[in-house]
N, C-alpha and C positions, 0 to 999 in steps of 0.2 A: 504494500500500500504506500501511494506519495502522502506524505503529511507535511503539510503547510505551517511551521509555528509564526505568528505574528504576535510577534516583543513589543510591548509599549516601550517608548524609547526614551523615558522620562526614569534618570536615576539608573542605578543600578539592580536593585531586585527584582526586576523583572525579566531581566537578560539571564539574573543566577538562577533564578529555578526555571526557564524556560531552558538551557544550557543541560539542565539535569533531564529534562524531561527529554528533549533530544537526542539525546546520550544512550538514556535508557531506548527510548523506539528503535534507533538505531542498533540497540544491542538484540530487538524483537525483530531485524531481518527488515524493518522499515525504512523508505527514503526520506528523507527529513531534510527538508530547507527551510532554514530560518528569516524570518523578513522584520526588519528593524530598522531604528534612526538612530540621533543624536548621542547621545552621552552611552544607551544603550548599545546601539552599534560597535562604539568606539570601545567597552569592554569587550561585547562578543569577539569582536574580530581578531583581540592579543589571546584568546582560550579556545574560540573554536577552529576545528580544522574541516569543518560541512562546510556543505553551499550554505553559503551566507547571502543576504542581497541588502545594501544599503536604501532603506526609504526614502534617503535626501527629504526626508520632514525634518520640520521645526520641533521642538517639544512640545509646542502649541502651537494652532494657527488654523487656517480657513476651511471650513467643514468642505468644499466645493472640492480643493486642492487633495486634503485626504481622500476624499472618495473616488478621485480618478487615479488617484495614484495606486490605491486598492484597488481597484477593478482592475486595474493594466495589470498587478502582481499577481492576480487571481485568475486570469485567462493566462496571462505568460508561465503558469508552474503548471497549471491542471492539475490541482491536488485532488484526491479522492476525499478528506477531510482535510480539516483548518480548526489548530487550538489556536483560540483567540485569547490572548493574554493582554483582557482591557480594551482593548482597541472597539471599542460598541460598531462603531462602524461599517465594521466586515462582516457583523453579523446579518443584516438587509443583504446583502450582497451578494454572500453564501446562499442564505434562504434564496432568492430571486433563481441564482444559478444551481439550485437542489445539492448542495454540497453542503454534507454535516460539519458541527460545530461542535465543541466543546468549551464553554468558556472559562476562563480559569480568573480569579478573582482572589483579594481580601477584602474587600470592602461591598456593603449592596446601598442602594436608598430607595424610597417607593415615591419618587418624581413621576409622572405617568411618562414621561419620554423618558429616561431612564427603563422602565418597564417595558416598553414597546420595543426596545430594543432588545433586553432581556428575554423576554420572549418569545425571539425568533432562535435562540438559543437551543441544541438537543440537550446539553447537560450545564449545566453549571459549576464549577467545581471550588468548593472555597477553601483558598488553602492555612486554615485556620480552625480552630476547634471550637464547638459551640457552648464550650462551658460559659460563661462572662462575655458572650458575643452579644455587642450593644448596635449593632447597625441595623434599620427596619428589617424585617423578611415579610416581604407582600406574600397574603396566600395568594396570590397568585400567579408565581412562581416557586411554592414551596414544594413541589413534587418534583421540581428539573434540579434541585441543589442537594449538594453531598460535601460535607464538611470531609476532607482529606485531612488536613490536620497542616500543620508548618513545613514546608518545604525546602531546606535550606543544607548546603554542603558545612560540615562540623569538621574543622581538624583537629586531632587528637591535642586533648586538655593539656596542658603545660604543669611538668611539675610541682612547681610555686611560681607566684606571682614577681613580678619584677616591681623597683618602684617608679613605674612612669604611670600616667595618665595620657589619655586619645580622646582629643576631642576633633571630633567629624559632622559634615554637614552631609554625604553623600555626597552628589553631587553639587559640587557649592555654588551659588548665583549670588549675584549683587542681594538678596532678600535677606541672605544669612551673614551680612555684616555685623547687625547690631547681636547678633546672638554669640558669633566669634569673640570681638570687643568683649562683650562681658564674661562668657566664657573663661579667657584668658586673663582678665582683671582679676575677677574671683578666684583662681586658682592660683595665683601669682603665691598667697602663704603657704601654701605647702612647696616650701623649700625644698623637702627632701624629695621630691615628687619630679622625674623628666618630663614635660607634657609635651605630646607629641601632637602637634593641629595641622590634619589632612585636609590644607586651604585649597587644593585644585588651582583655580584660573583666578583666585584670592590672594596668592601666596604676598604677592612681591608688593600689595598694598598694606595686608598685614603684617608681614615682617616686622615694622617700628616698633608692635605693642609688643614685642617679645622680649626676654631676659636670658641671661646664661641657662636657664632651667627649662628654657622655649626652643623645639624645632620645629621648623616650616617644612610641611613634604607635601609637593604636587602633582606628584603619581600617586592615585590608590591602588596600583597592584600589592601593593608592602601591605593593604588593610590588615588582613586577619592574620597575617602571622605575625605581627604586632599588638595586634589586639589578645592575644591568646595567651600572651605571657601576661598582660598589663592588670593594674593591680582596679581601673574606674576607667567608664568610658563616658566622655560628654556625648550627646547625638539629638538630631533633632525628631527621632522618634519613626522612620522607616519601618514601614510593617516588615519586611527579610533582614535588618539590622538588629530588631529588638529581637525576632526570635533566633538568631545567629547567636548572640551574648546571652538569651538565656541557656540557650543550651551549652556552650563553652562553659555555662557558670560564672561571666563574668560581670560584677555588677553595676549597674547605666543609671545616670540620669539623663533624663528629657525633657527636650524642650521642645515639644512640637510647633511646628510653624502655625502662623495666625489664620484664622478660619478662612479668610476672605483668599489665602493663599494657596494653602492644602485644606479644604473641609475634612479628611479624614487622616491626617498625623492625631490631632487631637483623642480621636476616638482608638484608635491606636492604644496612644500611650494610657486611656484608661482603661482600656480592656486588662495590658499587661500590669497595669499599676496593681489592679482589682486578682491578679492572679497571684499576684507577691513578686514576680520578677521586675520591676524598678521600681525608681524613685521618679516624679515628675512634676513638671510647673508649665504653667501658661507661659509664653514669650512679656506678655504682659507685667508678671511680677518678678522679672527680673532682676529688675530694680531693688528689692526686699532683699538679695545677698542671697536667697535661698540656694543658688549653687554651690558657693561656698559653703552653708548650712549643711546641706545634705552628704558635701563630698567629705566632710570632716566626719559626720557620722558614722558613712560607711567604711572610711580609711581609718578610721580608729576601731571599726568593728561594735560601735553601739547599735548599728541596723543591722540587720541579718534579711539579705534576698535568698529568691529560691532559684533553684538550678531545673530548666527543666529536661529532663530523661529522655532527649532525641535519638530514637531506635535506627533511623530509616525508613520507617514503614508508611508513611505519608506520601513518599514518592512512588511508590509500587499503587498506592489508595488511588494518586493520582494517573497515572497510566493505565490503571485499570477502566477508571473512570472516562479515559478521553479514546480508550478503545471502545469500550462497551458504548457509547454514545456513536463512534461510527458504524459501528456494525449493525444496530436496531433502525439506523437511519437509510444505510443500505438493505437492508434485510426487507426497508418496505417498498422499494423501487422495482416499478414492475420488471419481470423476466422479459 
């Protein structure tokens, strides 16, 4: 079977678990071509060695532009399915051209265009677990969704902790200035502490605010084998970042970005907060020190987070789920 993955191209986690899931098809004897843009792209393309195809999309921008560029990518593969990771898009699209879907998801809302979209969807697939799951679930699409559970590559836990700190925006934009700044403000007293801040295309502005105890890095390929020794991680609350650190065991504060910017970092960081795996704050009270509040908590050990117990079994949950979606979708196409 040709399978179609379409990566939102926004950030990095959506490139790392669609990477995995490609992986694994690939290992089931399936062709797999990945279709992606911006900052996405620009990871897949250093990790994967498949057909890859650049969307030359923006991270945002004109519904008119996405949809022709979709359709050209969707007749130029002929895929037999298409896991749509986010892209709502490609889901009309697919449907139009009879071509199953699987859509792969952490986030839902019950917007009716939101839902129209959803809709045209065979499966749903959220890659999150429904214990403390705070996003609507319209019954009317509660029969196409299947919690798989967190999807995310774990390297083997580290020893003992080392004493730096990693504070990260993912992909960082002009928005996560003021969270940097204070960030690095706030952690400037722990002395004994290396803070490590993965500024991206930020670095050579923020450099000024740093000290002997500050390093500027603007490649994230170093991320997680940095983060895996380190003792705190700043972040602004990434659905594949937070459960990356929970399962490494290692413990984050958040700061998720302001609503008007990301509507669902926020709900993120309270699902995980509500689970015991962080600590977190509005971008809002930053101002209040509560960075520094928190990180001296955890760094002296008067907080105690939880570690969560990543099997692997989330990623087979989901490959099952994005076959089984094509196969009842073909299965109904006349002979």
């Amino acid at each position: 079977m040709k399978v179609l993955v379409v990566s939102r191209g926004n950030g990095f986690g959506h490139a790392k678990r669609d990477l995995l899931v490609a992986q694994r098809l690939i290992q089931f004897n399936h062709e797999v071509i990945i279709a992606s843009y911006s900052s996405g792209f620009q990871y897949l393309q250093r990790v994967y060695s498949g057909q890859l195809i650049d969307l030359e999309l923006p991270s945002a921008g004109s519904s008119a532009e996405r949809t022709l560029k979709l359709l050209d990518l969707i007749r130029r593969t002929q895929p037999d399915g298409i896991v749509v990771d986010e892209e709502l898009l490609v889901l009309p699209l697919a449907k139009s051209l009879g071509i199953p879907t699987c859509f792969i998801t952490n986030w839902l809302e019950d917007e009716q265009e939101t839902l129209g979209y959803l809709h045209m969807a065979d499966r749903i697939a959220i890659v999150d677990q429904l214990e403390h799951w705070m996003f609507p679930t319209s019954d009317s699409i509660r029969e196409k969704l299947h919690f798989v559970g967190p999807v995310v590559e774990v390297p083997e836990r580290a020893a003992a902790r080392e004493k730096k700190i990693v504070i990260t925006s993912g992909s960082a934009t002009i928005v996560d200035v003021p969270f940097f700044k204070k960030a690095i403000a706030d952690l400037k007293g722990e002395t004994d502490y290396i803070k490590l801040v993965y500024s991206g295309t930020l670095t050579k502005s923020l450099q000024r605010l740093g000290d002997e105890t500050t390093q500027f890095i603007a490649d994230p390929s170093s991320f997680m084998d940095k983060v895996r020794d380190s003792s705190l991680v700043v972040c602004r609350g990434g659905h594949t970042t937070l459960w990356e650190l929970a399962s490494l065991g290692i413990p984050a504060i958040a700061v998720p970005r302001r609503e008007e910017v990301n509507r669902s970092n926020i709900v993120y960081a309270r699902q995980m907060g509500e689970r015991g795996y962080i600590r977190w704050l509005e971008e809002s009270d930053m101002d209040q020190g509560l960075i520094a509040a928190y990180a001296r908590e955890i760094l002296r050990g008067e907080t105690q987070l939880q570690t969560y117990a990543y099997d692997g079994a989330a990623l087979d949950h989901l490959t099952s789920c994005i076959l089984e979606s094509f196969s009842l979708q073909l299965a109904e196409k006349p002979l």
